[in-house]
C-alpha positions in Angstrom: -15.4 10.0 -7.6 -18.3 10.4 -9.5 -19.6 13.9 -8.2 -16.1 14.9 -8.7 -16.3 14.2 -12.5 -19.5 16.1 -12.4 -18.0 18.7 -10.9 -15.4 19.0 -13.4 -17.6 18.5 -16.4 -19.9 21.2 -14.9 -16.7 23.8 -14.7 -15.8 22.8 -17.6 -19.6 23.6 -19.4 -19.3 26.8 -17.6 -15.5 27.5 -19.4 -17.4 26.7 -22.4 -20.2 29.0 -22.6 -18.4 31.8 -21.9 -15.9 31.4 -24.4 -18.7 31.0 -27.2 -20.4 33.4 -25.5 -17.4 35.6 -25.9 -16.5 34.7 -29.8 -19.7 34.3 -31.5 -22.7 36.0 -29.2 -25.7 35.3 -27.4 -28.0 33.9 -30.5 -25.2 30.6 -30.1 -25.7 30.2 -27.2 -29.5 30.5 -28.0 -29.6 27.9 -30.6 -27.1 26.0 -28.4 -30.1 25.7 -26.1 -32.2 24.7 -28.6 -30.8 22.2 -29.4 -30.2 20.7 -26.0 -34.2 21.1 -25.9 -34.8 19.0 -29.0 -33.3 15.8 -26.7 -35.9 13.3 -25.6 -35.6 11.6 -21.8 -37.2 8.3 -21.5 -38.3 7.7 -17.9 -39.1 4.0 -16.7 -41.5 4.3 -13.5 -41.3 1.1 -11.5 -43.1 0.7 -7.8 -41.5 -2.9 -7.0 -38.0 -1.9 -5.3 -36.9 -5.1 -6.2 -37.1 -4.8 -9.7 -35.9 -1.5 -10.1 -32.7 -2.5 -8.8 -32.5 -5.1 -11.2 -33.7 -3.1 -13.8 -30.2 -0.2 -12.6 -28.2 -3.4 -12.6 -29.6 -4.1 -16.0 -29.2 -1.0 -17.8 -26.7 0.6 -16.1 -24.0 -2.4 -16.7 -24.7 -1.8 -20.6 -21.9 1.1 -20.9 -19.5 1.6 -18.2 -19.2 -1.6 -16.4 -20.6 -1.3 -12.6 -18.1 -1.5 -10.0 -18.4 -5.0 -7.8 -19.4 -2.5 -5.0 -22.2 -0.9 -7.1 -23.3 -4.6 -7.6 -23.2 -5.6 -4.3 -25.3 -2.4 -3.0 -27.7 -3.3 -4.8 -28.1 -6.8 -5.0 -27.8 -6.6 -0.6 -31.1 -4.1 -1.1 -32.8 -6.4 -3.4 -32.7 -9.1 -0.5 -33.1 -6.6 2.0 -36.4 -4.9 0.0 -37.8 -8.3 -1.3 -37.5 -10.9 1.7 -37.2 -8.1 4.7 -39.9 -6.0 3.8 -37.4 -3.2 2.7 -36.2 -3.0 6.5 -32.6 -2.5 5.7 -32.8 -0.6 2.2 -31.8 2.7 4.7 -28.8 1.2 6.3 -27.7 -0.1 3.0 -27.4 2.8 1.1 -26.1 4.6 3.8 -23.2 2.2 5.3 -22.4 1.9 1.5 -22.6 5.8 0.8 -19.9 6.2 3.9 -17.7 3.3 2.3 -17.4 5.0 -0.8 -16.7 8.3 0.5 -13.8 6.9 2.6 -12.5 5.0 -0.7 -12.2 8.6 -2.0 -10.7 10.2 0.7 -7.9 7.6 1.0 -7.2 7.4 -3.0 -6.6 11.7 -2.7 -4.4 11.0 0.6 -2.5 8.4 -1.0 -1.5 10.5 -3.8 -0.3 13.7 -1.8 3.4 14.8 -2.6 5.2 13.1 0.2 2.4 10.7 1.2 2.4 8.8 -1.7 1.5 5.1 -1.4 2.3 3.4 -4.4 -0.2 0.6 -4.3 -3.2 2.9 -3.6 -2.0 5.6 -6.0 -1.9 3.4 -9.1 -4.7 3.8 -11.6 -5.8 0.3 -11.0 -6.5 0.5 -7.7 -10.2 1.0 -6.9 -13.0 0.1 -4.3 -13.0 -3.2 -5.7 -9.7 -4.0 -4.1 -11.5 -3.0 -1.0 -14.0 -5.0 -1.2 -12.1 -8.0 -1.9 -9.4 -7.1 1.1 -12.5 -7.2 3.4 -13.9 -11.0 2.0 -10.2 -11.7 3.1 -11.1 -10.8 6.6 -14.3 -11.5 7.0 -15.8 -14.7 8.5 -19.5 -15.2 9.4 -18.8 -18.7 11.3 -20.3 -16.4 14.7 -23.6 -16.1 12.9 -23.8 -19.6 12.7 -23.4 -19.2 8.6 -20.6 -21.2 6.8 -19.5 -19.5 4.0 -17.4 -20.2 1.2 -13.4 -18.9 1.0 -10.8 -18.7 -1.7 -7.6 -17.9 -1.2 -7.3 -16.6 -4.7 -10.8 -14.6 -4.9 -10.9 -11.5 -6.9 -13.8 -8.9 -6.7 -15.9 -10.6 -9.4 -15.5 -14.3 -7.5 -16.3 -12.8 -4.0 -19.7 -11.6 -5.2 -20.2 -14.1 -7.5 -18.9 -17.5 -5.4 -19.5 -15.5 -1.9 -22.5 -13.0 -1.8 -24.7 -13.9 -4.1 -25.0 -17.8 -3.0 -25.1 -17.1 0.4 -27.8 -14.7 0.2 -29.9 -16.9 -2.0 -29.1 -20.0 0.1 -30.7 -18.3 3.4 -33.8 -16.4 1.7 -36.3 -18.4 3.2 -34.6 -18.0 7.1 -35.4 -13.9 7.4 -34.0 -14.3 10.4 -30.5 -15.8 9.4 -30.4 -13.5 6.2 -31.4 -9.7 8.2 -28.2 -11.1 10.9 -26.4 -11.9 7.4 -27.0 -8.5 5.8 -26.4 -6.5 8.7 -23.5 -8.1 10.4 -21.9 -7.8 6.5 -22.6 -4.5 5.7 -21.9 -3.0 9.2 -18.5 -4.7 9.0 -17.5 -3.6 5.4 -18.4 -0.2 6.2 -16.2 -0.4 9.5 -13.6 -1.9 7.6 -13.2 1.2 4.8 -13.4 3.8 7.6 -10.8 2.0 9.3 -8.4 1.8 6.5 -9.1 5.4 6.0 -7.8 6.5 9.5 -4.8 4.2 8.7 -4.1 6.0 6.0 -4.7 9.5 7.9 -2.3 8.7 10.5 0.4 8.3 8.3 0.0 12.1 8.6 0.8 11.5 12.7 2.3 8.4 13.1 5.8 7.6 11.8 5.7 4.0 12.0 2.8 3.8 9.7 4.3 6.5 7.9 7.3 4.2 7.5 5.7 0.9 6.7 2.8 2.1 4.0 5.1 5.2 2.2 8.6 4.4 2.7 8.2 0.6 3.4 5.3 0.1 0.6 3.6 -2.8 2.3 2.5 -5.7 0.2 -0.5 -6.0 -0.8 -1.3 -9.1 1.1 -0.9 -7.4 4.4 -3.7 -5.3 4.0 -6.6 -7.3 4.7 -4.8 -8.1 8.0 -3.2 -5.1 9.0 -6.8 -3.3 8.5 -8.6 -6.1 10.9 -6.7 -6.3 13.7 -6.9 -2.0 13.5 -10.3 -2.7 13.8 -9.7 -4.9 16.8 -7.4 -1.8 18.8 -4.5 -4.3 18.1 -2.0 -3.1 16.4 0.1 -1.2 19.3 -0.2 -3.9 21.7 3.0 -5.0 23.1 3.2 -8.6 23.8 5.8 -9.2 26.8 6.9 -12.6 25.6 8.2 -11.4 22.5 10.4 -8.8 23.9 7.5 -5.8 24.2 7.2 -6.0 20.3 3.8 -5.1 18.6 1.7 -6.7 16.4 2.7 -3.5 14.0 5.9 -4.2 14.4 5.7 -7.9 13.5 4.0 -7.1 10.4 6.9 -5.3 9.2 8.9 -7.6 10.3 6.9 -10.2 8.5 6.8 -7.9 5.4 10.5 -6.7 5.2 11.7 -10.3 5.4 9.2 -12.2 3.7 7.3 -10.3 1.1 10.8 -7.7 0.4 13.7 -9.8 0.8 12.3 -13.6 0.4 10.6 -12.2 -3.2 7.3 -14.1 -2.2 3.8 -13.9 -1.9 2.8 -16.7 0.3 -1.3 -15.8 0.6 -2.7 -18.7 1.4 -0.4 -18.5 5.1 -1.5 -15.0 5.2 -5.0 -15.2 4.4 -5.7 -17.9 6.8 -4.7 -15.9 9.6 -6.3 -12.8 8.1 -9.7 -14.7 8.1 -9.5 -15.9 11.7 -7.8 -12.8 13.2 -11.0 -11.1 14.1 -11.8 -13.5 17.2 -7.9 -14.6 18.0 -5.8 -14.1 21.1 -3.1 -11.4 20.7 -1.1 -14.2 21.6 -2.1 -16.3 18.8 -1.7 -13.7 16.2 1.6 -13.3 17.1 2.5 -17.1 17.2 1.0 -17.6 13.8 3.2 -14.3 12.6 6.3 -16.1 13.9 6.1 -19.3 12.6 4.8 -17.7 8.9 8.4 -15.6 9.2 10.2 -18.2 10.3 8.7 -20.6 7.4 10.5 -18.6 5.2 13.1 -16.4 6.4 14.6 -17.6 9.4 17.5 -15.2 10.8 20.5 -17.3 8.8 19.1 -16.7 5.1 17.5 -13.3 6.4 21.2 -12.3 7.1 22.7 -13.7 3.9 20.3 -12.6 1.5 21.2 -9.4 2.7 24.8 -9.2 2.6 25.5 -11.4 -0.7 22.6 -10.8 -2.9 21.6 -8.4 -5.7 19.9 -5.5 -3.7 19.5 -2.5 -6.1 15.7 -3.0 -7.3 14.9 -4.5 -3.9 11.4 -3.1 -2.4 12.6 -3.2 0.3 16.2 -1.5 0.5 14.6 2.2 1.4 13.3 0.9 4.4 16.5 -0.5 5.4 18.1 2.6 4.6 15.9 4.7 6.6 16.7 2.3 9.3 20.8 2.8 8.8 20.3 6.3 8.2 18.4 6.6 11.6 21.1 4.7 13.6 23.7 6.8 11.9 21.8 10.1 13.4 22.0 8.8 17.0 25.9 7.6 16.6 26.8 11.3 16.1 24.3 12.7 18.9 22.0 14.2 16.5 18.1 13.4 17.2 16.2 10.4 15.4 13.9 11.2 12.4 11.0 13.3 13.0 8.1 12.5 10.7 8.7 15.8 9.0 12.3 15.1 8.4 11.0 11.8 6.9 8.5 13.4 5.4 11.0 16.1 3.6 13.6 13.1 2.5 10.7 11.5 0.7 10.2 15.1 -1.3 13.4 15.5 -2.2 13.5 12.5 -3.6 15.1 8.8 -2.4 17.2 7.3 -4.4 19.7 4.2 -4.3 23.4 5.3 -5.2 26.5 3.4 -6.0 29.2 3.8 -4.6 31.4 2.4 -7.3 29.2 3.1 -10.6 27.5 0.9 -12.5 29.7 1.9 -15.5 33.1 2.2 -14.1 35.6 3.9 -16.4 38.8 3.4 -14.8 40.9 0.2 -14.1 38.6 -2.1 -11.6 41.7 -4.1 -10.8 43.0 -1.2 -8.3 39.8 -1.8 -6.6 40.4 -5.2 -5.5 38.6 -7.6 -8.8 39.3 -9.4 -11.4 37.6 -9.1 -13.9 34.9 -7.3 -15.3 32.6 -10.9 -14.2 33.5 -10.1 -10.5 32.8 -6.2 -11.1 29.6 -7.1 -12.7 28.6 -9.5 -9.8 29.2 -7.1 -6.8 27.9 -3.9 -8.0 24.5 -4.4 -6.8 24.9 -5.8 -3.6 23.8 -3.9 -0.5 27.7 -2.8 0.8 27.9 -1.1 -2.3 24.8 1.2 -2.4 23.6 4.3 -0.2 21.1 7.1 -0.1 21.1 9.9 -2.3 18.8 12.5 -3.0 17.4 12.5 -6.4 19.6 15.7 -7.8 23.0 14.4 -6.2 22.7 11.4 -7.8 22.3 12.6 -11.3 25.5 14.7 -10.8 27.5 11.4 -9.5 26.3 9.7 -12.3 29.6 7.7 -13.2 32.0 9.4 -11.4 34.9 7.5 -9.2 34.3 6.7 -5.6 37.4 9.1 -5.1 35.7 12.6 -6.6 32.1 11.5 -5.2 34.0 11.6 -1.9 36.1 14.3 -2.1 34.0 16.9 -4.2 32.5 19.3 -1.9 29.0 19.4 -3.7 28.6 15.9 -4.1 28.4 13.1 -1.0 29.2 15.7 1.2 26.6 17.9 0.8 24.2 14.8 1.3 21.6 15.0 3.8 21.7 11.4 4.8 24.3 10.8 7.4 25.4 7.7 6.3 26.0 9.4 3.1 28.3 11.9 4.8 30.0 9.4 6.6 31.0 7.2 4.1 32.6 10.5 2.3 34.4 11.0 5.6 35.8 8.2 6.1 36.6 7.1 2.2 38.2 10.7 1.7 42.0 10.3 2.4 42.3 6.0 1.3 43.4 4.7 -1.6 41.2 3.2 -3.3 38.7 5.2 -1.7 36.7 2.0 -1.5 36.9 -1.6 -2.7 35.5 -5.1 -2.9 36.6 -5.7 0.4 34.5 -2.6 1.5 31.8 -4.2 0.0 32.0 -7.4 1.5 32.5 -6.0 5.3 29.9 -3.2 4.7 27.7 -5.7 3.3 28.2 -7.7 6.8 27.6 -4.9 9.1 24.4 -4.1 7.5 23.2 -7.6 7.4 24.1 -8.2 11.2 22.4 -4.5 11.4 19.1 -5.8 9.9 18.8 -8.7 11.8 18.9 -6.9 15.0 16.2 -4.2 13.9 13.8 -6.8 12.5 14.4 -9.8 14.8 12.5 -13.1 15.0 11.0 -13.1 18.6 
């Protein structure tokens, strides 16, 4: 990222001197030169490694703050080059130097026009969160070293409560600290490149294309979802739970827990995620079933979905794309192809009503009370369906009955279950009602549990 700013700045000198160059003449650009001559450079010459690093860290964290990730590249060569003889300075920089390269590579991929992963595209988002996904998975208990763990950590706690005690407890055992620094480095390294072919195959691989684009997996998930990648785990079928994956259980975990439940149970998580890199398959997937079940067994699963408020659910695109899919293969049409999926996401997704949020006709003909019971059932999940971005502003408020029957509105939908609805809403009166709602609503929750099932 920060050759790329370089880069631009460069350009950006270069726009500049030709446009002076252009306006006022050569003898500005002379004295612009000049000028830039009259600036002193201070250089500080140290021999000691060590302390030259300390002096970067030093100076350096004066103006911009470091990154955590800066901090900890350095501070791992300061061990490395003042207790190991410099042996590991090399690998250091250069398992580092690949780390951040792969950070870059999966911020640009995340922000592509039909790849966009909203966790990874937001400005917050940096190496940091990396970093502190990997101290989720990490353990050092096979080097014989017992490190400290919080559930809570954030970038500035794992190297402050993590890295920097435990290097500075086993200084005086080269042995203990060189197995340390390497096994560390080598496996934070490894972890960034794998998150970066994750991210690549959503350019390949529809499932991941669903979960991390459409799906939006929480944040807590990563950490795991990138070890057991590293451990060649995440397509294994497990024959006891009905030939599902350990992929697939993530998304079940993550649709029912993190999307529909509204919680963020880390501590659960994150104990799994710190012992999953010497687990059984088995045990992975035990641990999955009894974190899902802990909080959405398949009763509330299925009533959360059919009775609830749905509308600004996270997790009501995936479910959609799931309908939507089913919908395909009733009429004999093909299932999604990643590029279909790929040109939805374009066009833009969005959650319609199917009787508007702002009704202006009589609601009573529709089978409610009163504006309360209106109110109450608009949101839940028999009452919306997918709409691309520009069909939906033309519904806006309209009826049910002209969204139906208007020949450039639902029916000119790309989603089948859009097109469906119109078909079969076209010739009733009302078009459709609260007790649509409430046996759509049923259908889709019976729907759900089947496609995401507790094994």
């Amino acid at each position: 990222e920060g050759q790329k700013r370089m880069k631009a700045a460069y350009d950006w000198i270069q726009q500049r001197v030709q446009e002076i160059k252009a306006q006022e003449g050569t003898a500005t650009i002379q004295d612009w030169l000049l000028n830039i001559g009259t600036l002193e450079a201070l250089e500080f010459i140290e021999s000691n490694e060590g302390k030259a690093i300390r002096m970067f860290q030093s100076v350096n964290d004066r103006g911009v703050p470091l990154s955590k990730m800066d901090i900890a590249k350095s501070l791992l060569i300061y061990y490395s080059n003042r207790f190991l003889n410099g042996e590991l300075d090399y690998f250091i920089s250069d398992r580092f130097g690949n780390a951040f390269r792969d950070y870059s590579v999966i911020k640009s991929l995340a922000a592509e026009d039909g790849y966009k992963i909203r966790l990874i595209v937001r400005d917050a988002f940096k190496e940091d969160d990396v970093f502190r996904y990997h101290y989720f998975a990490y353990n050092a208990d096979d080097l014989g070293i017992s490190t400290p763990f919080d559930y809570n950590a954030t970038s500035e706690t794992v190297l402050k409560d993590f890295l920097k005690p435990t290097l500075k407890e086993l200084r005086s055992d080269t042995e203990k600290l060189k197995a340390l620094i390497q096994g560390y480095v080598d496996d934070l390294a490894n972890f960034f490149q794998t998150f970066r072919s994750i991210i690549e195959a959503t350019r390949t691989d529809k499932l991941l294309y669903l979960l991390f684009v459409v799906g939006d997996l929480a944040a807590t998930l990563y950490p795991l979802t990138i070890r057991l990648a590293m451990r060649n785990l995440l397509r294994e079928k497990i024959t006891s739970a009905g030939n599902l994956t350990l992929l697939q259980m993530l998304e079940i975990a993550d649709l029912r827990v993190f999307k529909l439940r509204g919680t963020n149970p880390q501590a659960d998580i994150f104990s799994l995620t710190r012992q999953a890199a010497g687990m059984s398959l088995q045990g992975i997937a035990s641990h999955l079933l009894w974190f899902v079940k802990k909080f959405m067994d398949d009763g509330l699963f299925e009533s959360r979905i059919s009775q609830e408020n749905l509308y600004r659910n996270p997790g009501l695109l995936r479910i959609f794309c799931a309908v939507e899919e089913k919908q395909r293969l009733n009429l004999n049409k093909s299932e999604f192809s990643l590029t279909d999926l790929v040109a939805l996401v374009k066009a833009g997704q969005t959650v319609e009503h199917i009787l508007p949020q702002e009704p202006s006709f009589g609601i009573r003909a529709y089978g409610f009370r009163s504006v309360d019971e209106y109110e109450d059932n608009i949101h839940r999940i028999g009452n919306l369906t997918l709409l691309e971005s520009t069909l939906n502003s033309l519904c806006s408020n309209q009826s049910v009955e002209k969204k139906v029957s208007n020949e450039r509105l639902y029916r000119v939908s790309g989603y089948q279950m859009t097109q469906s609805l119109a078909a079969r809403s076209a010739a009733r009166t009302p078009a459709f009602s609260l007790d649509d709602i409430n046996n759509r609503g049923t259908d889709l929750a019976k729907f759900c549990v089947q496609q995401w099932p507790l094994w």
